[in-house]
C-alpha positions in Angstrom: -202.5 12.7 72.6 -199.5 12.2 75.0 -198.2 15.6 76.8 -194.7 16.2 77.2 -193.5 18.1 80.2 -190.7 20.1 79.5 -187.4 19.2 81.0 -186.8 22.8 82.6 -190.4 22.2 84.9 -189.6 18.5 85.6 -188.9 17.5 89.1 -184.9 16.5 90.2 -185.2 13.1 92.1 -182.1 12.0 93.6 -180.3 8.9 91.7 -178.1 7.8 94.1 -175.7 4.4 93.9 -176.3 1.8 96.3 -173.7 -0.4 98.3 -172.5 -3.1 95.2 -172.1 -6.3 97.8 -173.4 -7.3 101.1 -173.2 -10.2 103.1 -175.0 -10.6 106.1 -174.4 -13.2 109.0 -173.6 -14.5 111.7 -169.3 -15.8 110.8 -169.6 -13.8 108.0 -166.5 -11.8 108.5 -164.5 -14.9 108.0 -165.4 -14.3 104.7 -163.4 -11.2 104.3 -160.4 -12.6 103.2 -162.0 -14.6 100.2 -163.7 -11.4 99.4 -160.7 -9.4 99.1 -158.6 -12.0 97.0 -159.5 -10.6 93.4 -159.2 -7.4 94.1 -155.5 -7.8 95.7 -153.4 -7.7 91.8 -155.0 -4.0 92.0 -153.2 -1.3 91.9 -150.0 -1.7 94.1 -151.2 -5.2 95.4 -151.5 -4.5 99.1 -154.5 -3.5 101.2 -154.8 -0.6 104.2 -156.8 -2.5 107.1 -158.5 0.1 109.4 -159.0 -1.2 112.8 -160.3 0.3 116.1 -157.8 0.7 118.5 -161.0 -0.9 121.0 -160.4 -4.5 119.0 -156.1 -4.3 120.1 -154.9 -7.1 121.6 -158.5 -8.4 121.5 -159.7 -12.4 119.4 -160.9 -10.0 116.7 -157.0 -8.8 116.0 -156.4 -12.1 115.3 -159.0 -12.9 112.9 -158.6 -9.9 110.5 -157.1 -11.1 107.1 -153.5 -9.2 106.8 -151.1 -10.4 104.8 -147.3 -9.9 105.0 -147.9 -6.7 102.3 -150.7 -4.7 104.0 -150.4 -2.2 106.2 -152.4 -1.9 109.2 -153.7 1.0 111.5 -155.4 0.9 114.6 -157.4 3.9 115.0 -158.6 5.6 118.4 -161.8 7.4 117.9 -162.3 8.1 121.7 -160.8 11.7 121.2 -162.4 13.2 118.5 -164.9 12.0 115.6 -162.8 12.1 112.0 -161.4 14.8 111.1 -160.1 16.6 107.5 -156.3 17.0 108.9 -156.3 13.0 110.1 -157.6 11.9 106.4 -154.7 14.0 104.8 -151.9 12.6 106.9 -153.4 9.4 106.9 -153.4 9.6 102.9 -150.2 11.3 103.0 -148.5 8.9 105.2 -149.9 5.7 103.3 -149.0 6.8 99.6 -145.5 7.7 100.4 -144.6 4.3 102.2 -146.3 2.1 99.4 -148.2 3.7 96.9 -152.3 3.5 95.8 -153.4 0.4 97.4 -155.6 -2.1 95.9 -158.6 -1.0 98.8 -159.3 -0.1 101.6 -161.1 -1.9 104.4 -162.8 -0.3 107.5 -163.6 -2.5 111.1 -165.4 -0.8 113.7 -167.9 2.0 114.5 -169.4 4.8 112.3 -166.0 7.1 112.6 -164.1 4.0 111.3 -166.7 3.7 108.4 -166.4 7.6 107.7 -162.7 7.2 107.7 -162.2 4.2 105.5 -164.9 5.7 103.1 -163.2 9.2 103.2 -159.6 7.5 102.6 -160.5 5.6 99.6 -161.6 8.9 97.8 -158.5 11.3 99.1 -156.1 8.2 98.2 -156.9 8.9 94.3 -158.0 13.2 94.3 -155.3 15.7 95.2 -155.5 18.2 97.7 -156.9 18.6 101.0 -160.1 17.0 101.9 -161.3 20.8 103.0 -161.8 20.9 99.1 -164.3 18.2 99.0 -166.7 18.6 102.1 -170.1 19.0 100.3 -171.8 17.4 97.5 -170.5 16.0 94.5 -167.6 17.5 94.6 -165.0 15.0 94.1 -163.1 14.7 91.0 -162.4 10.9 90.7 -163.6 8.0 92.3 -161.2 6.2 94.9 -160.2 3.0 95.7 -162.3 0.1 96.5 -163.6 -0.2 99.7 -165.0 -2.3 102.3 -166.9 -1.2 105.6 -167.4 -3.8 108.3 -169.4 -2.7 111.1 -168.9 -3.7 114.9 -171.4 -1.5 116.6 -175.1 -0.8 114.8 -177.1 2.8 114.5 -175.4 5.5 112.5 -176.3 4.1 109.0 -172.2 4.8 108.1 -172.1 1.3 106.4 -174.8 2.4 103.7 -174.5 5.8 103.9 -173.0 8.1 100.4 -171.5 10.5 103.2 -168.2 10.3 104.9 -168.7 12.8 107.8 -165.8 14.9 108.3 -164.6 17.7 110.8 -162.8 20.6 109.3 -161.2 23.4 110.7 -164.5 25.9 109.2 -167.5 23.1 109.1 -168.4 19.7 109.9 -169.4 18.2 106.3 -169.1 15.0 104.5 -167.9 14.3 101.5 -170.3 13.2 99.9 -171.1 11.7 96.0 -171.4 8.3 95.0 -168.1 7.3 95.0 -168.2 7.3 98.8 -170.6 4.6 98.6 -169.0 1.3 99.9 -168.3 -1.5 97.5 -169.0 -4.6 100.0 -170.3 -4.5 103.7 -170.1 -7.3 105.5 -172.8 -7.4 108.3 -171.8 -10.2 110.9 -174.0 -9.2 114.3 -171.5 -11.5 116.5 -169.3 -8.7 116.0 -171.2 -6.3 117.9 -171.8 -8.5 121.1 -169.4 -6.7 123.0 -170.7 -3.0 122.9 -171.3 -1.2 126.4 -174.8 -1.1 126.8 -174.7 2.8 127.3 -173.2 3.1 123.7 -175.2 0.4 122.2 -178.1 2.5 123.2 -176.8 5.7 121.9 -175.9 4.4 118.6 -179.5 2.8 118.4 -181.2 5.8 119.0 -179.6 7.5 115.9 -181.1 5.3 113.9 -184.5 5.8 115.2 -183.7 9.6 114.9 -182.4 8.8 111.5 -185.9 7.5 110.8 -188.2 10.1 112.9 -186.7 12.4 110.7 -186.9 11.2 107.8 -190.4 10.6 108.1 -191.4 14.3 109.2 -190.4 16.3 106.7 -190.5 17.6 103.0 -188.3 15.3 101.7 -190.4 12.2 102.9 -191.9 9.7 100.4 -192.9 6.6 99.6 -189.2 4.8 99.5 -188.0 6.8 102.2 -190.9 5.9 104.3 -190.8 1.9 103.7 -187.2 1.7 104.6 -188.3 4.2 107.9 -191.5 2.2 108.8 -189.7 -1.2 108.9 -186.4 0.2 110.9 -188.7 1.9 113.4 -190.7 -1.2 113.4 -187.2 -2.8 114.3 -185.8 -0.3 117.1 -189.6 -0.8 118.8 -189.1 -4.4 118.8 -185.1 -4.2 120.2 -185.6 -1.1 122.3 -188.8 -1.7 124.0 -190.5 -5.1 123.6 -191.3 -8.1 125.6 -187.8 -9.5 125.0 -185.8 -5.6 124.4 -181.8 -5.6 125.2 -178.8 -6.9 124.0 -179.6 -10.3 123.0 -178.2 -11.9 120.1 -181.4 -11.8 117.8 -181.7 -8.1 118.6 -178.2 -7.5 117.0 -179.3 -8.6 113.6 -182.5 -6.5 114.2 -180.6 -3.7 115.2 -177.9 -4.2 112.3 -180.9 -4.3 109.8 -182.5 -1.2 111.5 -179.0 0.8 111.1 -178.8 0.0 106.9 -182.8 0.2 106.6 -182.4 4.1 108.6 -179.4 4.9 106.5 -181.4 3.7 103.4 -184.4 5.7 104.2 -182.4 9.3 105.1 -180.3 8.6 101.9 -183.5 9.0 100.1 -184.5 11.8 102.4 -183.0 13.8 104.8 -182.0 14.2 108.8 -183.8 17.4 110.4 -183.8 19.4 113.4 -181.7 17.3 115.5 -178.7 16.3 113.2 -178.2 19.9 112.4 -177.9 20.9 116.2 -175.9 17.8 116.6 -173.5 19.0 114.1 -173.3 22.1 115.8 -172.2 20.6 119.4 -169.7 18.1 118.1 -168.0 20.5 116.1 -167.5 23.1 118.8 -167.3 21.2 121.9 -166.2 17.3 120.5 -169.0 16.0 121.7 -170.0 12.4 119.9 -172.3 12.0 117.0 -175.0 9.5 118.3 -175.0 11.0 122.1 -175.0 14.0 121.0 -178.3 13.5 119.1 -179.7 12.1 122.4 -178.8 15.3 124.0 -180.8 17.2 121.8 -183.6 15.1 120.6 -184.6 14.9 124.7 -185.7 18.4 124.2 -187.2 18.6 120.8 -191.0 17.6 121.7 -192.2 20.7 120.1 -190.6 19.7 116.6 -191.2 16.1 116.7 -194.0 15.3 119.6 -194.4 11.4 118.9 -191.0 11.1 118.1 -189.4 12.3 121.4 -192.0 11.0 123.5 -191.4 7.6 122.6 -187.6 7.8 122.7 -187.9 8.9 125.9 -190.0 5.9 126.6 -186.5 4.3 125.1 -184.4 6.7 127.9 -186.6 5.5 130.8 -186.9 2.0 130.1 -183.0 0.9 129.9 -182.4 3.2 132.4 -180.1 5.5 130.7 -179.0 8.9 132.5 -179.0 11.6 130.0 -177.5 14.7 131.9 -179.4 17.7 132.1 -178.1 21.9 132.6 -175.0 21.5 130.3 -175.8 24.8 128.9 -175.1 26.6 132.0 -171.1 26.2 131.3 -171.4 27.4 127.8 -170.5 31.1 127.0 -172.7 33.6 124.6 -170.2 32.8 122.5 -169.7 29.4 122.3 -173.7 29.3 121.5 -173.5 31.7 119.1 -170.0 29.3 117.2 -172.7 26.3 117.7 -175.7 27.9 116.2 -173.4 29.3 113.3 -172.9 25.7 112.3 -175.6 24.3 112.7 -177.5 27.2 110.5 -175.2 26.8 108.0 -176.9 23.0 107.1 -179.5 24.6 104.6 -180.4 20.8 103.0 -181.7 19.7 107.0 -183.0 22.9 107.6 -185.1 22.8 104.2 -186.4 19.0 104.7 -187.4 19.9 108.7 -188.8 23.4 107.9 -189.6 24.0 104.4 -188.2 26.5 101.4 -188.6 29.3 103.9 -186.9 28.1 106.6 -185.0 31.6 106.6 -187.5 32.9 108.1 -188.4 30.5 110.7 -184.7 29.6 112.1 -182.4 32.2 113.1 -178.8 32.2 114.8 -181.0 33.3 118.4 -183.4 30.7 117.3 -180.7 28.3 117.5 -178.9 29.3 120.5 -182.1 29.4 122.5 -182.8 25.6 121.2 -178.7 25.2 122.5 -179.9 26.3 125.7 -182.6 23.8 126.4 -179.7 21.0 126.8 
């Protein structure tokens, strides 16, 4: 006799969309331009190339596929990570000079990948962004989209988030439109990344995964895509033949979609939530801002810390210490607001009571270790 379990006591498991293409290689963003040629009748026939300003007047300027219809930007994200008000303008600026393009493609770091992903939805959904930061919430899926990474960690190239900064919360947008349609993943392009940054953005993968792994959330599909990324950022980060080398940028470039994989399926934790908190007060930058913190987080994830400090030690890298001496009572409390109000990282790290574990003091207290 075959039970039936009824639908109101079944569990939810996510369904989430994957990326639709990827190409992975070394010279495989010379490919781009043949990618993009059947999608270029779409829509007003043009494409919106978003470049980081690092690549101006560098051999990759020359290389990206415009044609004499597109419209180019070359973004700065040395300032500030993305921000609500920037994807408005942006969006604002682009439809009135041309009209819906027929995609959007994004070359560089994680903030050019939240960018592009976040301007292909805003191009076709009216409003501000600030309408859209949280899940499933936009209306109508946007234009097609293409993310080429040129540095390797954060997990934007795979991720269904597009990490914004708003004038109340820091909060993606986030559904399965945001999802891109093709990455291409071409490790030459992320030869020329300053060893300080090349670490930092490493090590949010392997917080990515460290994460993942230690919480509610965790399971089987999340944890293959963790065990072999970790496996991955052991291999680049401290074995016999560690560094920037170019085999290690196609491990770490497979480590950075494998830890994005495996959170998508799962969740961050303890650090991303602060980390939220301290880039959206202070500006600080996602993946050294998660180094910050996870440096002081032994008593949440033991293994986890003392091995990436292993990681610190071993490539020489200075992580500052006493930066919460500068920081008023209430600039710690404005941190530890937002990064309490993150209820899906606080419930994968801590558990359906988490209420009663993590409080604003909590928080500020943890703020205060840095």
């Amino acid at each position: 006799m075959t039970t039936t379990v009824p639908t109101a006591t079944r569990p939810t498991h996510k369904n989430f969309k994957g990326i639709e293409k990827t190409v992975f290689g070394r010279g495989s963003f010379d490919q781009l331009d043949e990618i993009l040629a059947p999608h270029r009748a779409e829509n007003e026939g043009y494409f919106v190339f978003l470049v980081d300003n690092y690549f101006k007047g560098k051999s990759l300027e020359s290389r990206v596929p415009v044609h004499s219809e597109d419209l180019t930007y070359y973004i700065s994200v040395e300032e500030h990570e993305p921000t609500t008000q920037q994807i408005d303008e942006l969006r604002d600026k682009i439809l009135a000079t041309r009209g819906l393009p027929s995609g959007v493609v994004g070359i560089g770091g994680g903030s050019i990948m939240d960018i592009a992903k976040a301007l292909s939805l805003m191009l076709t959904n009216d409003g501000s962004s600030t309408l859209y930061q949280g899940l499933n919430l936009i209306k109508k899926p946007g234009v097609y989209h293409v993310g080429v990474p040129t540095i390797s960690g954060t997990g934007a190239e795979v991720s269904m988030t597009a990490v914004l900064t708003g004038p109340v919360k820091k909060l993606g947008l986030k559904c399965e439109w945001t999802v891109f349609n093709q990455i291409i993943l071409d490790p030459d392009l992320i030869a020329s990344v300053p060893r300080n940054w090349w670490f930092y953005t490493g090590m949010d993968t392997y917080i990515h995964c460290i994460e993942s792994e230690n919480g509610r959330m965790n399971n089987a599909y999340s944890h293959a895509f963790a065990e072999q990324s970790l496996k991955l950022c052991r291999e680049v980060f401290l074995g016999n033949q560690s560094g920037q080398t170019p085999e290690n940028d196609e491990k770490l470039m497979v480590a950075s979609l494998m830890g994005g994989l495996s959170l998508t399926y799962s969740e961050v934790g303890v650090c991303h939530a602060l980390s939220y908190g301290l880039s959206k007060i202070l500006g600080t930058r996602h993946c050294y801002a998660n180094c910050l913190i996870m440096n002081h987080l032994a008593d949440y994830y033991p293994e986890g810390v003392a091995e990436f400090r292993q990681m610190v030690a071993y490539h020489q890298i200075d992580l500052p210490q006493g930066l919460s001496a500068e920081w008023s009572d209430e600039t710690l409390t404005r941190m530890a607001e937002v990064s309490y109000n993150l209820p899906h990282m606080w419930l994968h790290a801590i558990g359906p009571h988490w209420q009663d574990v993590i409080t604003i003091d909590l928080l500020k207290d943890l703020f205060r270790r840095l």
